[in-house]
C-alpha positions as CSV (number, residue, x, y, z in Angstrom):
1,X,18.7,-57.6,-8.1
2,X,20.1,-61.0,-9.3
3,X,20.5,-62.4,-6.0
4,X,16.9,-61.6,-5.3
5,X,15.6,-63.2,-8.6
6,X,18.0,-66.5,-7.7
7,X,16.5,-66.1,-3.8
8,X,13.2,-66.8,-5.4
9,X,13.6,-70.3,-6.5
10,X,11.3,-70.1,-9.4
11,X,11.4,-72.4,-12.0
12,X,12.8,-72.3,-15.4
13,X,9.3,-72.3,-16.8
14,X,8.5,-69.5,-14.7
15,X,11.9,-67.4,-15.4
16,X,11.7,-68.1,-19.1
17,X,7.6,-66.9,-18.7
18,X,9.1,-63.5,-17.1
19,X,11.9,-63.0,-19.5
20,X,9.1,-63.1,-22.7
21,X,6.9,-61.0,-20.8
22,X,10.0,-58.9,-20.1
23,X,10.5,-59.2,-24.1
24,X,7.4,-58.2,-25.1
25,X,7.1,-55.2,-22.4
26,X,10.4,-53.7,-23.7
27,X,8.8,-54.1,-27.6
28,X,5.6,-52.2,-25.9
29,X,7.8,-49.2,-24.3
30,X,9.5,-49.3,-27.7
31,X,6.4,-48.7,-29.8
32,X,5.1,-45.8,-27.0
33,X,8.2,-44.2,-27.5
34,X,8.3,-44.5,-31.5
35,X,4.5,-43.4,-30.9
36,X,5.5,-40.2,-28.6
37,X,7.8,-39.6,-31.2
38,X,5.9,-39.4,-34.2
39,X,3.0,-37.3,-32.4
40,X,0.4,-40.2,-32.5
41,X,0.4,-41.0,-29.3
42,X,-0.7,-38.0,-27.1
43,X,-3.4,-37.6,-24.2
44,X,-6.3,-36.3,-25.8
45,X,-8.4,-33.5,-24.3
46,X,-11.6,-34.9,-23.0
47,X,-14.6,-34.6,-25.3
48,X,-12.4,-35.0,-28.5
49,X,-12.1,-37.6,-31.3
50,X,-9.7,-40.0,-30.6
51,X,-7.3,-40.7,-33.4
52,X,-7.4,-43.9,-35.4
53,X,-6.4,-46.8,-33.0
54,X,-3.2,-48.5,-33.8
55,X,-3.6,-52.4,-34.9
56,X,-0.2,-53.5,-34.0
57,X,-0.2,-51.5,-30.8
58,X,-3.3,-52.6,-29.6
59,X,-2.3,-56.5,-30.4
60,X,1.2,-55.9,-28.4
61,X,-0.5,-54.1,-25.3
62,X,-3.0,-57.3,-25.4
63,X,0.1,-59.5,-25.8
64,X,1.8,-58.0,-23.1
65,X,-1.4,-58.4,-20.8
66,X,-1.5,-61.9,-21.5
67,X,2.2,-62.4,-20.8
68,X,1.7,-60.8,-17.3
69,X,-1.3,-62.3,-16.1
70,X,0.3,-65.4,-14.8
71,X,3.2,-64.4,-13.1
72,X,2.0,-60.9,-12.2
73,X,2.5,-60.9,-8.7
74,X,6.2,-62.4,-9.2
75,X,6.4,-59.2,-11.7
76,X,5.1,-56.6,-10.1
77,X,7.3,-57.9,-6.5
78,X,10.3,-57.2,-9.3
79,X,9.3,-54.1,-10.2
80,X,8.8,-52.7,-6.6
81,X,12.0,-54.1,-5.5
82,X,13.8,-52.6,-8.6
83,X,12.4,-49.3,-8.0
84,X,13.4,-49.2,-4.2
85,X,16.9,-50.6,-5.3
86,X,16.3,-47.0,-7.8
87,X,15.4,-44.6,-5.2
88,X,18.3,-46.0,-2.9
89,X,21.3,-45.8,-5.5
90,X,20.0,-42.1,-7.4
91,X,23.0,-40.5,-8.7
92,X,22.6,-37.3,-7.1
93,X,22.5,-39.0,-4.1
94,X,25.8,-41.2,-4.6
95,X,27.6,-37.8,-6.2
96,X,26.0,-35.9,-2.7
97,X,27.5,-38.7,-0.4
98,X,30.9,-38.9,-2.5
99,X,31.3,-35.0,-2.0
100,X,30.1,-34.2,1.5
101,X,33.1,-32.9,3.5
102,X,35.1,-33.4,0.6
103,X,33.9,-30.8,-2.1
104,X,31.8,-27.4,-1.8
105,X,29.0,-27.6,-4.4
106,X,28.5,-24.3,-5.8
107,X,25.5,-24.1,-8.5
108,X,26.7,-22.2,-11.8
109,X,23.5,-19.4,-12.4
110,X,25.0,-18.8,-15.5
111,X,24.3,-22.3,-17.1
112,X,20.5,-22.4,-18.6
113,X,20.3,-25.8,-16.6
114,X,21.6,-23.9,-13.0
115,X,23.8,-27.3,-13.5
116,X,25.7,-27.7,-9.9
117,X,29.7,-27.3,-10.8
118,X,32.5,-28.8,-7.8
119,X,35.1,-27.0,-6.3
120,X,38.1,-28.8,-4.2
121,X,37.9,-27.6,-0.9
122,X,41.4,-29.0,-0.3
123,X,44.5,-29.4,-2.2
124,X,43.7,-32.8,-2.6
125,X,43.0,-33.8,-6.2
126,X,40.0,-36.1,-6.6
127,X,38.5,-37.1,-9.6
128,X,35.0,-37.6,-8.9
129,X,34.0,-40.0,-11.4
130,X,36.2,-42.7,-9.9
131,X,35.4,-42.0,-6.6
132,X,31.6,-42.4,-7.4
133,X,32.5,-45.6,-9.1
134,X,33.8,-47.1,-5.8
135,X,31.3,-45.9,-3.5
136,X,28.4,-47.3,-5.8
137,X,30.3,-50.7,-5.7
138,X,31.6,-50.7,-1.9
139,X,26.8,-49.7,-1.2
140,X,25.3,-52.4,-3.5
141,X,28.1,-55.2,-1.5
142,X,26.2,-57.0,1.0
């Protein structure tokens, strides 16, 4: 992702634009989250009173508008190419790709979460996390 940002050529000005917007959008998910949280921030069934608005929430979502607008495209471009680089590097498909042929995946019924447990197949002794570790590293290299 860094070598696409420096690929861009954009300007100090610009990058230092971004990174406040960045700032300021992070505050935003912050606030949501704090919002979520505290049960004032919930969809509202249509028809209904909407709660109170929220001054400081509705002056950061304007502030974060305003931040965008001039660089949106540059941001949104980011945000596409960040979610690709998402979809391509999941962990369940690195920890699938790490234990093909190497591993049967058996799913434990008994866990509330049906979480997937590894067997060896071999007598080979692996430890997963490691090899995970290096196959992430050895994808993202050019």
């Amino acid at each position: 992702m860094e070598e696409a940002k420096k690929a861009e050529g954009l300007s100090p000005e610009v990058e230092e634009q971004i990174h406040q917007y960045e700032v300021l959008q992070s505050e935003l998910n912050k606030k949501q989250m704090e919002m979520r949280m505290s049960g004032s921030f919930s969809a509202q069934p249509p028809g209904s009173a909407a709660p109170a608005p929220d001054k400081d929430y509705e002056a950061l979502t304007q502030k974060v508008a305003e931040a965008k607008a001039p660089n949106a495209d540059v941001i949104e471009r980011r945000s596409r190419l960040a979610m690709q680089y998402y979809n391509q590097y999941t962990t369940e498909k690195l920890v699938a790709e790490y234990v093909t042929n190497r591993f049967d995946l058996v799913v434990d019924s008994s866990s509330p979460a049906g979480s997937a447990v590894l067997y060896r197949k071999s007598d080979e002794v692996l430890d997963i996390t490691d090899g995970v570790i290096k196959l992430f590293k050895d994808e993202v290299k050019p």
